[in-house]
N, C-alpha and C positions, 0 to 999 in steps of 0.2 A: 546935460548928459553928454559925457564924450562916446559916439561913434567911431572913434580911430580906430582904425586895425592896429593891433599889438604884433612885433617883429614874431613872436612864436603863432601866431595866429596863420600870419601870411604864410610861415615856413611851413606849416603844419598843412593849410589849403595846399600850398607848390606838392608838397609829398604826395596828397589824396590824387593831386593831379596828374602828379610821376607814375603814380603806380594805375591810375588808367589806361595808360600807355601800352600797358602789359595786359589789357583787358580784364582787370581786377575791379571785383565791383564793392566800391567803397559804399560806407555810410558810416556820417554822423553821430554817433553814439550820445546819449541827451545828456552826459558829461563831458562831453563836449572833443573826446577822442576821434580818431577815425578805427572803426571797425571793417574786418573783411578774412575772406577764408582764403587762405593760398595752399593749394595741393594737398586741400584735406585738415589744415590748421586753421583754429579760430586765432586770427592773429589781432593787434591794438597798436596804432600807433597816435602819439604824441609828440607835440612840443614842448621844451619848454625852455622858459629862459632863466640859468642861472645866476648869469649876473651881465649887465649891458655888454653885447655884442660878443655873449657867450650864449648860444641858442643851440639845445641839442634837440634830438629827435630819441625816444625811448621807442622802440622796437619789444612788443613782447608776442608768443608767439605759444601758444597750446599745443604740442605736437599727439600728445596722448594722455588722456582720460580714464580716471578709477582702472590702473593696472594694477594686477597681485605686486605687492610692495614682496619682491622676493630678491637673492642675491644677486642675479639674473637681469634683473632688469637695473640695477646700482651699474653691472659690469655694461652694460650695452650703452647705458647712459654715458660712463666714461669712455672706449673708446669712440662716441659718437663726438665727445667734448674733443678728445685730438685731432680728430680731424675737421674739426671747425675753422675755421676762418676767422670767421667775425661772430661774436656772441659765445653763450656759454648756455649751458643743460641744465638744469637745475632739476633736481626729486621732491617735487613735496608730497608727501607722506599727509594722508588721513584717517587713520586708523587703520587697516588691513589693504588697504588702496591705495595706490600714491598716482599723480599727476606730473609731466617730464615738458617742461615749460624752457623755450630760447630767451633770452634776454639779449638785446644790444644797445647800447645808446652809446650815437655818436655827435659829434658838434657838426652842424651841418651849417651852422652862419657862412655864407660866404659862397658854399656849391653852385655852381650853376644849375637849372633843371637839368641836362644830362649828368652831370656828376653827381646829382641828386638820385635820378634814377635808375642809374649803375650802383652808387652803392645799395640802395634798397633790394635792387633784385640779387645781390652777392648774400644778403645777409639771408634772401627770402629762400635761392635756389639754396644755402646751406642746411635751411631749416626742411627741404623738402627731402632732402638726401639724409638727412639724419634722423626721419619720422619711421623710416621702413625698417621692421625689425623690433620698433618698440612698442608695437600694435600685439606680439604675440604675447600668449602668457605667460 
């Protein structure tokens, strides 16, 4: 039985550890993610590796929950997307409800833990700034 830690393993521990930092309380997810809430979002982060010494990090992030899927919330969604940064909005629709989810993955092979932990919180504060507004109905 190999023991070795896998290059997305480590990078994905460095991450849970970066975002400590910021007093952000990780956990484990028994798929093997890290799970945690940032400023009111259930957020998931992973590694993984695409191809040798191409290691990203998938950033997904819930910002709001069974909203009236109305035109309203389409339009808030996209001006939230211009003024992003890093990541994008996305609407998914559940019958009369829709769900307004960040996505970002970036390659993180190579970051030191500070450059690790700078871009995390850029992607995290964007996603905190763009959650207010699409709580209303």
């Amino acid at each position: 039985m190999d023991s070795a830690v896998t290059p997305e393993q480590e990078l994905q521990a460095r991450a849970g550890a970066c975002l400590s930092i910021y007093d952000v309380d990780v956990r484990v997810d028994p798929e093997g993610s890290i799970g945690f809430e940032y400023e009111g979002s259930l957020c998931s982060l992973r590694a993984v590796s695409l191809a040798p010494g191409l290691d990203v990090l998938t950033l997904t992030c819930v910002l709001a929950w069974d909203r009236p899927l109305k035109p309203q919330l389409h339009k808030r969604v996209a001006e939230r997307n211009n003024a992003l940064q890093f990541g994008s909005l996305t609407v998914i629709a559940h019958g009369k409800l829709a769900d307004v989810i960040l996505r970002y993955t970036f390659p993180a092979a190579g970051l030191d833990d500070q450059a690790l932990a700078t871009m995390l919180v850029l992607v995290l504060s964007g996603a905190a700034r763009a959650r207010p507004g699409l709580l209303q109905p």
